[in-house]
C-alpha positions as a Python dict, from the first residue, in 0.01 Angstrom:
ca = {
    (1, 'X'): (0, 0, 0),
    (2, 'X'): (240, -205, -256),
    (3, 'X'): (510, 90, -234),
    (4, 'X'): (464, 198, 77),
    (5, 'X'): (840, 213, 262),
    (6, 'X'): (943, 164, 610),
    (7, 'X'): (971, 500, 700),
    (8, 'X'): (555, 543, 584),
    (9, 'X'): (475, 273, 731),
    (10, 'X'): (640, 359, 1056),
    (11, 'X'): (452, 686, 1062),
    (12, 'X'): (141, 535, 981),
    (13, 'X'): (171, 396, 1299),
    (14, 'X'): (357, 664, 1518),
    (15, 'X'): (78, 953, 1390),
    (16, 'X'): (-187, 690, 1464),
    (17, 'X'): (-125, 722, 1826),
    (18, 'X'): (-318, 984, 2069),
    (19, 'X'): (-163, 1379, 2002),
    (20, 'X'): (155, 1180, 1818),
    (21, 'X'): (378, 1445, 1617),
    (22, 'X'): (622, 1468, 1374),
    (23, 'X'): (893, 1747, 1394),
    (24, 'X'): (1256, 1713, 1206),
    (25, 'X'): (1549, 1712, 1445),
    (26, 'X'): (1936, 1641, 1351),
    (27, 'X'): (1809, 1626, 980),
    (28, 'X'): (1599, 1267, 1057),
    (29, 'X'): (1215, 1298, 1163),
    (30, 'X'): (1155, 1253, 1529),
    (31, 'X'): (769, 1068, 1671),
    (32, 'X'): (694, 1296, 2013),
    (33, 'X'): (371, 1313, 2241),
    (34, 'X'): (398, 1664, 2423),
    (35, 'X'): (711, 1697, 2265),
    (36, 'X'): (872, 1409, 2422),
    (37, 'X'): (1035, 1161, 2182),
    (38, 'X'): (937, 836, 2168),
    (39, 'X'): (1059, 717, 1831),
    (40, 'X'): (1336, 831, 1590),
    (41, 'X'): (1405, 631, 1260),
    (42, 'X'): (1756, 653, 1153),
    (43, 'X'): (2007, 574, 883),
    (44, 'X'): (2340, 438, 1010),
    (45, 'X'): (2619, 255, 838),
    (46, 'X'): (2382, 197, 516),
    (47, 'X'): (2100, 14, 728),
    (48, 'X'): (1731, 186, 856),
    (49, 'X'): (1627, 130, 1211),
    (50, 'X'): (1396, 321, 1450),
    (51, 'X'): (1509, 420, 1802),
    (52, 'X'): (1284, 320, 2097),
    (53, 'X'): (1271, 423, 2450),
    (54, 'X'): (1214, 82, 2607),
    (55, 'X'): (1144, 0, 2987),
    (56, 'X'): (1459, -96, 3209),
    (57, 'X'): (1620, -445, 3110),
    (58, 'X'): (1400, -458, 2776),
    (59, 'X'): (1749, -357, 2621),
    (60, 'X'): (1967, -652, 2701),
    (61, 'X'): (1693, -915, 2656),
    (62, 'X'): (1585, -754, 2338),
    (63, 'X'): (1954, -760, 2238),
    (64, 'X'): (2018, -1071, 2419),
    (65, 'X'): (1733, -1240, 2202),
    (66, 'X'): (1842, -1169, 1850),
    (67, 'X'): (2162, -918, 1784),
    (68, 'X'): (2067, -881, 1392),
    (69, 'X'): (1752, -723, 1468),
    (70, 'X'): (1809, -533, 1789),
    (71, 'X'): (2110, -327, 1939),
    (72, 'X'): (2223, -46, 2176),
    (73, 'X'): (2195, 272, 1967),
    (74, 'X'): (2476, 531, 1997),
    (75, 'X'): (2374, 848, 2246),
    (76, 'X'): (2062, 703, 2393),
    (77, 'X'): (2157, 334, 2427),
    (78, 'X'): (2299, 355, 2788),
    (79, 'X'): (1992, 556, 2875),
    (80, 'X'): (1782, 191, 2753),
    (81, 'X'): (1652, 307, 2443),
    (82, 'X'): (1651, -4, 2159),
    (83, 'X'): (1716, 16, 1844),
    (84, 'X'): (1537, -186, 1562),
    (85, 'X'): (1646, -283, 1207),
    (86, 'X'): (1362, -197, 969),
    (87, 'X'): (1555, -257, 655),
    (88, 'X'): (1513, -656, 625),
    (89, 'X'): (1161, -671, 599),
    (90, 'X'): (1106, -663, 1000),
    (91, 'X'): (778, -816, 1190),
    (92, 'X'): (596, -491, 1196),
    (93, 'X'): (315, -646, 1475),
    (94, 'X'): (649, -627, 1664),
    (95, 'X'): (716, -303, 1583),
    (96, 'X'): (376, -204, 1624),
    (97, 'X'): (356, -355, 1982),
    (98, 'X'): (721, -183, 2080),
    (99, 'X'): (643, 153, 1936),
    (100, 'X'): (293, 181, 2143),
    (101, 'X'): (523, 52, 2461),
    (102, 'X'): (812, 300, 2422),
    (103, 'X'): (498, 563, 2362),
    (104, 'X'): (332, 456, 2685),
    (105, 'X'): (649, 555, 2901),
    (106, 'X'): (679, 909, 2746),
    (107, 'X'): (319, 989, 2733),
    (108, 'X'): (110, 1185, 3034),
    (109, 'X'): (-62, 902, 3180),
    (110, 'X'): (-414, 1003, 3085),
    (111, 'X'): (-279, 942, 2721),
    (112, 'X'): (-104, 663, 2795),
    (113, 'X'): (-378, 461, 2962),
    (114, 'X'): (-584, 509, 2595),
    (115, 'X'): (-269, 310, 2396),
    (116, 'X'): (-286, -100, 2392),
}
């Protein structure tokens, strides 16, 4: 869709996954399976990014790799989670690809082991 923003196009993909919900916490929408989170957009210092839980030493390669579209976000960041920019026009296959991984770790594994 021409005027489709980040944040529905991010939940065109988080709802697309198996039992994905939506459910407002700390005034921002959260992404869960079984009510574990697995993605949270957010709006911070004037720029949109989603919040990722990420697999142990994604962070600091992810980071590492390019610092304008990746960083450590406040709260969850020294528990691994990533954040990504989605405000300057971000490669949403990549987004895509991270979203179904951070998914993967949350999710029961019967769920899981349905997700790409």
């Amino acid at each position: 869709m021409p005027n489709e923003g980040p944040i529905d196009r991010l939940r065109a993909l988080c709802m697309n996954l198996p039992e994905a919900t939506e459910q407002e916490s700390w005034g921002d929408p959260t992404f869960r399976v079984r009510g574990k989170i697995f993605a949270m957009p957010k709006r911070g210092d004037g720029r949109l990014s989603v919040w990722i839980k990420a697999p142990e030493g994604s962070q600091a390669i992810l980071v590492g790799a390019d610092p304008a579209r990746f960083f450590a976000p406040p709260y969850v960041g020294p528990k691994g989670w990533v954040g990504i920019r989605l405000d300057d026009n971000p490669d949403w296959e990549e987004v895509s690809a991270l979203l179904r991984r951070s998914y993967r770790l949350v999710a029961p594994k019967r769920l899981a082991d349905r997700v790409a």
